[in-house]
N, C-alpha and C positions, 0 to 999 in steps of 0.2 A: 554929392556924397550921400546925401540925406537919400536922393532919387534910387541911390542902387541899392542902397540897406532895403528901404522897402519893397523894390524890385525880389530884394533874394529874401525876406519874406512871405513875398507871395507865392514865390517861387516852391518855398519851402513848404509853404498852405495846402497847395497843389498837389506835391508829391508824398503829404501826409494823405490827401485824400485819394491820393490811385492807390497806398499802400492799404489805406483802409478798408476800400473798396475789392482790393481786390484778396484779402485776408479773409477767410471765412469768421463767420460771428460764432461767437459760443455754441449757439443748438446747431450751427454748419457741419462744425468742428465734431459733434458727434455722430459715431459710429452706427449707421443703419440698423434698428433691429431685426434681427431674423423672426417671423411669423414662428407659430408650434407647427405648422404644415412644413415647413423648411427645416426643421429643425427634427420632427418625424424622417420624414425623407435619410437626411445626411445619418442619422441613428440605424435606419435601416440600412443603407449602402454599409454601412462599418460593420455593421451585426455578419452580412452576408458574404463579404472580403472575410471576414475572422473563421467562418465557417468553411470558407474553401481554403483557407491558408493553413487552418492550424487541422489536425487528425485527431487530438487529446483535449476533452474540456471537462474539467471538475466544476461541481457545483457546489458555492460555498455560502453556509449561511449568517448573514450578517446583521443577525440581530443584537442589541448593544455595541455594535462596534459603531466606536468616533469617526469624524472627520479624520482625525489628528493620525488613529490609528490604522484607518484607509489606505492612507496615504503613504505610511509607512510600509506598508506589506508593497503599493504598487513598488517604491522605490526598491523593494529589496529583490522583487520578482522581476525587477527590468533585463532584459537580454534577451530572454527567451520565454517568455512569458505575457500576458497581457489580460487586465481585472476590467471587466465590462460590466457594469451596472447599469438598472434600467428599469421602469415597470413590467410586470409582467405579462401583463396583456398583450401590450407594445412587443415585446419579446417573441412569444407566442405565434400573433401575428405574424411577424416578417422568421420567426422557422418554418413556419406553416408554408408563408408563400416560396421562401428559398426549397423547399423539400420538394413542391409542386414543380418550379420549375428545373431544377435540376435532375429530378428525378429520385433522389438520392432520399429513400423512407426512413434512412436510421437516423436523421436528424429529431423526426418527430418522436424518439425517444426522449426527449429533452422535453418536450412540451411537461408530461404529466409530473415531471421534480421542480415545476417552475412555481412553486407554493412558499407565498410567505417573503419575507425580503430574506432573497437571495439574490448571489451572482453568479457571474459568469469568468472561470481561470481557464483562458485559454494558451495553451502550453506545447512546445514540443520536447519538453524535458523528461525524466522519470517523475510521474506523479506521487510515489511515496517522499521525492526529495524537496518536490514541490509543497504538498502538505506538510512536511516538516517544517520548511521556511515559511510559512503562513503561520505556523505553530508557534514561533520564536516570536510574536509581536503580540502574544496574549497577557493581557492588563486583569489587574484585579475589579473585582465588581462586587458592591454589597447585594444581596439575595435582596429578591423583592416578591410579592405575592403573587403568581401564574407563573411565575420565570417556571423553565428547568433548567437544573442544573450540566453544565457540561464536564464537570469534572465530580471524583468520587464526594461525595458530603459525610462527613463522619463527626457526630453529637461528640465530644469529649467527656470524659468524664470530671465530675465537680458538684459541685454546689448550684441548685436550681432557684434558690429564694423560694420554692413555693411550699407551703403549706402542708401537711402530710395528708388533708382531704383528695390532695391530687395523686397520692399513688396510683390510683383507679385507670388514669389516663396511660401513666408509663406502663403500667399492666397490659393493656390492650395491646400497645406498640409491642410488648414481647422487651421493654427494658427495663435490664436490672438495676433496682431503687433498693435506696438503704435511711432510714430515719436518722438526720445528724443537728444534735441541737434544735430540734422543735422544724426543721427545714428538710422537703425530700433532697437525694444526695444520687446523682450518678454514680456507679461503681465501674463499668468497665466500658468503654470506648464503642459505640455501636454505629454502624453504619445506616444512614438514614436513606442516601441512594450511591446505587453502585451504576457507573458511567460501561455502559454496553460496547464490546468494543470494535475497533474502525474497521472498516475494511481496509484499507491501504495499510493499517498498520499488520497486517499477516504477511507472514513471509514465505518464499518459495515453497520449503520446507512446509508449511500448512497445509497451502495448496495443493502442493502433492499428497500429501496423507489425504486430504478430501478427495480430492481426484481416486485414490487408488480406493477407496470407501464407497465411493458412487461405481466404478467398474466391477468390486463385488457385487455391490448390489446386483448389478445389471448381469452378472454373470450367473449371479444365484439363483434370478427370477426365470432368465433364458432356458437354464438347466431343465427349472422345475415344470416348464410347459412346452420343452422341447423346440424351443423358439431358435434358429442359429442366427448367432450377433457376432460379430467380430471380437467378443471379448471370451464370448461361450465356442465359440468353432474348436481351438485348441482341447477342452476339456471333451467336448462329444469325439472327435477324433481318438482321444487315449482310450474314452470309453467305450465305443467303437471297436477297437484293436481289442482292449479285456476280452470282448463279448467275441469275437471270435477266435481270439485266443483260446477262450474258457470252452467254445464248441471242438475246437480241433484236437483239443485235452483230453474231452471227453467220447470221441468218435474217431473213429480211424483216419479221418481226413486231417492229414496235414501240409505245412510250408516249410520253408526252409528255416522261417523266423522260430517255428513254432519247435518244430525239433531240438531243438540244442533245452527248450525246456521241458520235453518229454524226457530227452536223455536224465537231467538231471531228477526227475519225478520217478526217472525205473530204477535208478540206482543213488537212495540220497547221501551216499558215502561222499559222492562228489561233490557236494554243499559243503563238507567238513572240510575236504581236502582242497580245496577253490580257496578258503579262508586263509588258509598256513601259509598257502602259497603266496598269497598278497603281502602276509605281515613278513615271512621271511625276506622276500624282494626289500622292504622296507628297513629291516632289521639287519641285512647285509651292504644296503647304501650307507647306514652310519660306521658303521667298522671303519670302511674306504675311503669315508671322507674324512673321520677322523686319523688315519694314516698317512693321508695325503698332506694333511695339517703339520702332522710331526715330522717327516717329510723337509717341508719348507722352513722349518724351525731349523731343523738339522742342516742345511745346506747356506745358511746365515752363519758368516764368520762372526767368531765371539771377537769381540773389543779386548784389546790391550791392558792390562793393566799398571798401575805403575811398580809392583814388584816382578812382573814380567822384565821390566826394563833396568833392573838393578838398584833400584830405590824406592822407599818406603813413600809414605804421606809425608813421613816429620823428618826428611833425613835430608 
């Protein structure tokens, strides 16, 4: 008995040690590390996939932003969207060689905004709605000395504690001070910076007004050096027409366009009597329509009433 106890001990010795053996050891057990060449590499493949998948990339900058609050924007941008952070060398780099090989030069616009820590919001969404929802994860932060500010700064008015020797200073600034109890005193509310505003945040309606301000332009400039542009062609055409208008007026030569305003030029009784005749047209369609009205009023049976039918309200 004794013989097989320690039989199925050794037994047991054994198959602790194939088990031991064949188990990796602690430093086994860990995960290979990736080299920075490896890890380059797989950074560039991703950069140059996101550049041929996605057509829309915003450039966003991420100075003072958390860990915490990173993380937050990715989770909220996921669907259709994707936050690429990275150095910007590294960056640079692999748009550089993606633009080379594919061909494609409007990448290398990206290169000169790549200043400063920023990312990369690759997106197939509307990018005003996208910036909106970047918008929605902004935390407060106490001001610190180089910051700028990204929102409007406005001094409050109040009580400064200092001194009345300091009005000199609010003077400079262009702010209004008022001596209260031996203390300078802010009086009314002044803005210290005002936040310049976004591009994304202008709406169609902008756009257009700019767009129809740049077509002046361009229309004004064309006029004035006799340039024909597509915006100016219509205008030299009417002008055009004036100018031989104004020769066939003044010379016996004319067209058929040009007659009917010679006639009204030999006899300008026709100018007067052209006018009556429009407002009359005008002033004889309301009569007719408003007959027509009364008309349809009159051909609507009147409703019953209840002394029609032999009985009052209270009877």
């Amino acid at each position: 008995m004794f013989k097989s106890l320690i039989c199925l001990e050794k037994s047991a010795v054994r198959l602790g040690k194939v088990f031991a053996s064949s188990w990796p050891s602690s430093t086994q057990s860990m995960a290979v590390k990736t080299s920075k060449a490896d890890k380059k590499i797989a950074y560039d493949h991703k950069l140059c996939q996101l550049l041929d998948e996605y057509t829309q990339i915003l450039i966003a900058a991420a100075d003072n932003v958390g860990s915490n609050q990173l993380q937050n924007i990715r989770q909220g941008l996921r669907g259709d969207s994707i936050v690429l952070m990275g150095k910007n060398t590294m960056m640079k780099r692999s748009i550089r060689i993606h633009a080379e090989k594919t061909g494609n030069k409007a990448f290398l616009n990206l290169i000169p905004l790549l200043v400063g820590n920023v990312g990369l919001i690759f997106t197939k969404g509307d990018l005003k709605e996208v910036s909106e929802e970047v918008a929605k994860y902004k935390v407060g932060a106490p001001a610190r000395v180089g910051l700028v500010a990204p929102v409007d700064v406005v001094v409050p008015p109040g009580n400064t504690g200092l001194d009345p020797s300091q009005t000199s200073f609010f003077q400079v600034l262009n702010i209004p001070t008022k001596i209260n109890k031996g203390t300078v005193e802010i009086i009314t509310p002044c803005g210290a910076y005002q936040e310049s505003p976004e591009v994304l945040d202008l709406t169609e309606d902008d756009l257009i007004e700019k767009f129809a301000t740049g077509v002046s332009l361009v229309t004004s400039l064309s006029l004035a050096i006799s340039y024909p542009t597509l915006a100016s062609a219509p205008h030299m055409f009417i002008n055009a027409y004036k100018n031989v208008l104004a020769i066939a007026v003044a010379t016996d030569y004319s067209y058929p366009q040009a007659d009917k305003v010679k006639e009204f030029l030999e006899d300008p009784s026709k100018f007067a009597v052209a006018v009556p005749v429009a407002a009359a047209a005008d002033s004889a369609a309301a009569p007719a329509a408003a007959a027509a009205k009364e008309e349809e009023k009159k051909e609507e049976p009147a409703e019953e009433s209840d002394d029609d039918m032999g009985f009052g309200l209270f009877d």
